[in-house]
LUMMARPA-440912 format. One record per residue (C-alpha): residue in one letter; z negated, x negated, y negated. Coordinates in steps of 0.05 Angstrom, whole numbers, plus 5000, padded with zeros to 4 digits. Layout:
! LUMMARPA-440912
A; Z; X; Y
...
END
This chain:
! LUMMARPA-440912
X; 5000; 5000; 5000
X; 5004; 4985; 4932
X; 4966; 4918; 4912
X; 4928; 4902; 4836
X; 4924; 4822; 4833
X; 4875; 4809; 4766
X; 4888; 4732; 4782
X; 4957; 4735; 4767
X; 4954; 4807; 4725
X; 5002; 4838; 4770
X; 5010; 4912; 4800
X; 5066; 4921; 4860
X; 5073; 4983; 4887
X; 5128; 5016; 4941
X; 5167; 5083; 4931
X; 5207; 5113; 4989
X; 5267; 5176; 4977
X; 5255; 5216; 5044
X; 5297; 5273; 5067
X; 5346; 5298; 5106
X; 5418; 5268; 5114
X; 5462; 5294; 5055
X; 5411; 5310; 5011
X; 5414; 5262; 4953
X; 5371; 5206; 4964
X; 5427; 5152; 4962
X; 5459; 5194; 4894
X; 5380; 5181; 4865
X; 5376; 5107; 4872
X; 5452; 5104; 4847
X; 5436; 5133; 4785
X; 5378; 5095; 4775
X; 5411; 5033; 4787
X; 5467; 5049; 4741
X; 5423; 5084; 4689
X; 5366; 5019; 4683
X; 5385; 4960; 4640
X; 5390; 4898; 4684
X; 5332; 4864; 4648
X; 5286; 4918; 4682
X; 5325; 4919; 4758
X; 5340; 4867; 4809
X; 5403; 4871; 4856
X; 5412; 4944; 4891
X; 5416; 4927; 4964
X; 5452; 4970; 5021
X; 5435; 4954; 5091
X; 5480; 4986; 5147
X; 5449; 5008; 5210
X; 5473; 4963; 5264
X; 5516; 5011; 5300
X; 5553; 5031; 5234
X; 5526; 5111; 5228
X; 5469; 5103; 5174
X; 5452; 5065; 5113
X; 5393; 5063; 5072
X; 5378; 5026; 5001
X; 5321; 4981; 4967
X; 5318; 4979; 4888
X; 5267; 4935; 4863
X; 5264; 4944; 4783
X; 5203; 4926; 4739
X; 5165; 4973; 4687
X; 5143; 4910; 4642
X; 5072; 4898; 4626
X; 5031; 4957; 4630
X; 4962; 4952; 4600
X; 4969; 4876; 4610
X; 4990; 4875; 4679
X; 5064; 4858; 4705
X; 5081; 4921; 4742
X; 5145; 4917; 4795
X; 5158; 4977; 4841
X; 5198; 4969; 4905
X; 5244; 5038; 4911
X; 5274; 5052; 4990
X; 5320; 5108; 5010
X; 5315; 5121; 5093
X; 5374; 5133; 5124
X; 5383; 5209; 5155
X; 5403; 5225; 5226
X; 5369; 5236; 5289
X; 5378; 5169; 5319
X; 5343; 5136; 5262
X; 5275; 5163; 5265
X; 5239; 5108; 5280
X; 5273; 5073; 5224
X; 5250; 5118; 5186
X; 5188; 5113; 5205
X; 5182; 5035; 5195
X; 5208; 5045; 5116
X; 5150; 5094; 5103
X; 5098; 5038; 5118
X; 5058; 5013; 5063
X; 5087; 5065; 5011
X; 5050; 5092; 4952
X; 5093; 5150; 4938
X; 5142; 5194; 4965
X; 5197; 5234; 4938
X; 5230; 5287; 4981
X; 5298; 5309; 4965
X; 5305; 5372; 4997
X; 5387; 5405; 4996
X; 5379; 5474; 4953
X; 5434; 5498; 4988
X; 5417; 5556; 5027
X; 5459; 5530; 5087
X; 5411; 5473; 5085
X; 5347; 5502; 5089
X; 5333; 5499; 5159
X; 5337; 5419; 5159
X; 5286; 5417; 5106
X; 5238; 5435; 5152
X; 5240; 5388; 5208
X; 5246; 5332; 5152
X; 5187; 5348; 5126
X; 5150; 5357; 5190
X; 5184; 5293; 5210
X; 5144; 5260; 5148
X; 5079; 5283; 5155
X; 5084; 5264; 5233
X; 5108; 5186; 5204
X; 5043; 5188; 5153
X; 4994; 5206; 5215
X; 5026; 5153; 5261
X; 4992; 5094; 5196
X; 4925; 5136; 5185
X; 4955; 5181; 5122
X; 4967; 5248; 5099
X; 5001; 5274; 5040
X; 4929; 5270; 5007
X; 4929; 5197; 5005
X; 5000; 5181; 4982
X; 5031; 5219; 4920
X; 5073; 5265; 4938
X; 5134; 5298; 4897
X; 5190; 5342; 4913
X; 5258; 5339; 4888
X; 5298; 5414; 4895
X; 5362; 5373; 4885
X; 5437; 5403; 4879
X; 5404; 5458; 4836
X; 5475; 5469; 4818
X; 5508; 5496; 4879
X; 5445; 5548; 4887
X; 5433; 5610; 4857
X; 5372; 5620; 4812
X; 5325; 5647; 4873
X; 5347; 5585; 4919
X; 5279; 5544; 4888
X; 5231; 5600; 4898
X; 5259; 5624; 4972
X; 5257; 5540; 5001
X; 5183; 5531; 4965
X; 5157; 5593; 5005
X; 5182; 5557; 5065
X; 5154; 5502; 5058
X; 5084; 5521; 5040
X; 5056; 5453; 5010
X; 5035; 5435; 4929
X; 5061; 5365; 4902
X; 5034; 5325; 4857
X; 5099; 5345; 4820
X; 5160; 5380; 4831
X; 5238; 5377; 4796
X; 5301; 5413; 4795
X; 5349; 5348; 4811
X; 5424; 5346; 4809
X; 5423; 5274; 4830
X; 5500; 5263; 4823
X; 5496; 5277; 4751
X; 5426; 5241; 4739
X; 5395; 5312; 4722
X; 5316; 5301; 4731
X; 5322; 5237; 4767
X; 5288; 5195; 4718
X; 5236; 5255; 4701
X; 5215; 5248; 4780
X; 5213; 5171; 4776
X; 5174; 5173; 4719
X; 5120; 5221; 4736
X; 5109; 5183; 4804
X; 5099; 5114; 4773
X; 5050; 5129; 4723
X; 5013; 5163; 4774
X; 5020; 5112; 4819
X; 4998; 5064; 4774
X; 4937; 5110; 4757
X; 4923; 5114; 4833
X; 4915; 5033; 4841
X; 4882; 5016; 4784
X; 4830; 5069; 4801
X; 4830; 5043; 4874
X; 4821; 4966; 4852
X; 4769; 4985; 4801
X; 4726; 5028; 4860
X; 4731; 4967; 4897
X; 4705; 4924; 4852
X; 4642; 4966; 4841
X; 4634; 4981; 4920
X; 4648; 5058; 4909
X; 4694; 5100; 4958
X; 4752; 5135; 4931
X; 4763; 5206; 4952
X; 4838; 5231; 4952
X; 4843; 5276; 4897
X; 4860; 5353; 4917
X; 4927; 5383; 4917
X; 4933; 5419; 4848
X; 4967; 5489; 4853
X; 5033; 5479; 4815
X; 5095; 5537; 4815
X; 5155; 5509; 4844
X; 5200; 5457; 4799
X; 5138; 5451; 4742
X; 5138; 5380; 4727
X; 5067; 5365; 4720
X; 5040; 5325; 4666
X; 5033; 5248; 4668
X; 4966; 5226; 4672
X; 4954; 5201; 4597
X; 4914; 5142; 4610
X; 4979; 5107; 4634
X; 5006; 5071; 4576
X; 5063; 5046; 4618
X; 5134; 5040; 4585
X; 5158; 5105; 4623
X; 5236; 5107; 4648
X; 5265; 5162; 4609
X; 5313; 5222; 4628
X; 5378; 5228; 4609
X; 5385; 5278; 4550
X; 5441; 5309; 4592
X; 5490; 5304; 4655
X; 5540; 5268; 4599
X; 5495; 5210; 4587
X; 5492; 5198; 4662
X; 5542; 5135; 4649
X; 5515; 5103; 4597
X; 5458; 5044; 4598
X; 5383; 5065; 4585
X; 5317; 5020; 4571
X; 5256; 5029; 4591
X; 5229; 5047; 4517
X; 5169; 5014; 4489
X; 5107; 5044; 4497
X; 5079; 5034; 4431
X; 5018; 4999; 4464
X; 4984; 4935; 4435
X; 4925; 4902; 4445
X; 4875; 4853; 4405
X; 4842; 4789; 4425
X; 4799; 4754; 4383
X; 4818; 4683; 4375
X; 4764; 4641; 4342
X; 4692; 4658; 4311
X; 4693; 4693; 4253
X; 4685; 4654; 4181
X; 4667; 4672; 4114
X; 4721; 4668; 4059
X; 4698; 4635; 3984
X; 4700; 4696; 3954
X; 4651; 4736; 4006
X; 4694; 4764; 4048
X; 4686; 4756; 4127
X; 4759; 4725; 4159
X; 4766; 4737; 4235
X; 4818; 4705; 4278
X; 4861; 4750; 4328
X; 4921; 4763; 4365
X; 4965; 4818; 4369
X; 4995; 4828; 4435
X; 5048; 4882; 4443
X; 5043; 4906; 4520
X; 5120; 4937; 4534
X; 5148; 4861; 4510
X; 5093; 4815; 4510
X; 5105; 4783; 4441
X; 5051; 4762; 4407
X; 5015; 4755; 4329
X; 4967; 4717; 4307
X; 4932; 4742; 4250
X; 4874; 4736; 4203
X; 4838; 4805; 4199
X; 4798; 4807; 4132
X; 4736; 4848; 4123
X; 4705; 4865; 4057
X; 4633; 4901; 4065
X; 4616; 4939; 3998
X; 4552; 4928; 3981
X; 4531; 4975; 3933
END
């Protein structure tokens, strides 16, 4: 799972795009690798099952520093098919999060199913549920459904997400929405982990929250990571995005603080802008008003 190093200020974590074959798990990572600017992905790789009928994909890209901390996530697709269960299987190990694309198209439904029971039966062979990994669905080809498709595959299924989206993955529609809500909280989730650890206090998974179907929840806001943003539209799906700056900075004092000639008190101290890492030094002058 997911690993905080403090000695090197560094936070990897592991994403895996499960579902059934034909649902839009290899159209995800396509559009995220086409969609990140290469300063913030490394090399898309295929691999080809050995006998030629499968494929699955590994995108590692990198969300900057996040609250001081390096942050890289490691992104697989598994390949569908029966004869590639175990496969599969092996991909799901170690992962922090899970997005399932499941096929809106009513034809489709009935391999949702098995996918999903498939999944929870890979989490039980390491230990896990779907309480201890965070979980969001992807309703993806939202455009070849009609408007009742969403509601009719979520009674089926019968779980709550951490999140759910309505994904036309082709086009990009919601793909960096879903990417972005499971980072953060996956970032959330380790952080909170390593810090238990350090103070010798068990985490409990945190309970399912009742969502509607396709209601992006909220990212948690403690996460001041540089968040991968959505396309505006399907239009911008072939142009170049960043992951924006967050905005964030933090202060470090650099030196004891000193008394200027004319009263005042001078304090050393360095700006430090999270998203970029550049830094500021700078002389922060106090006054104190004594009347």
């Amino acid at each position: 799972m997911g690993m905080l190093n403090r000695e090197t200020r560094e936070i990897h974590a592991k994403i895996v795009y499960y579902g059934p074959a034909g649902s839009g798990k290899t159209a995800n990572i396509e559009f995220i690798d086409r969609k990140l600017k290469k300063e913030y992905r490394g090399e898309l790789k295929v691999s080809q099952v050995r006998d030629g009928g499968g494929q699955y994909e590994f995108l590692p890209i990198t969300l900057g520093s996040v609250r001081g901390y390096q942050t890289s996530i490691h992104i697989y697709t598994v390949p569908g098919g029966d004869d590639y269960a175990e496969m599969r299987r092996q991909i799901l190990d170690g992962a922090d999060g899970v997005v399932f694309v499941a096929d809106l198209r009513p034809e489709r439904h009935d391999e949702v199913l098995p996918a999903l029971a498939e999944l929870q039966e890979n989490l039980a062979s390491y230990d896990r549920s779907f309480d201890d990994v965070i979980f969001v669905m992807q309703y993806n080809r939202r455009d070849q459904a009609d408007e009742n498709a969403v509601e009719a595959l979520h009674r089926r299924i019968k779980l709550n997400p951490t999140a759910s989206f309505e994904t036309v993955a082709s086009t990009g529609t919601g793909v960096l929405n879903t990417l972005t809500t499971l980072s953060k909280q996956i970032i959330s989730k380790i952080r909170q982990r390593a810090d238990a650890e350090d103070a010798g206090v068990a985490i409990q998974p945190d309970p399912a929250p009742e969502a509607s179907p396709a209601a992006p929840v909220a990212t948690p806001a403690a996460i001041e990571a540089p968040p991968v943003t959505a396309p505006a539209a399907a239009s911008d799906a072939t142009h170049d995005a960043a992951l924006p700056e967050s905005g964030g900075f933090s202060v470090e004092a650099t030196g004891a603080p000193k008394r200027s000639p004319d009263g005042a008190i001078m304090i050393p101290v360095r700006l430090i802008e999270e998203s970029s890492g550049r830094r500021v030094e700078l002389n922060l002058r106090v006054s104190i008003d004594g009347s």
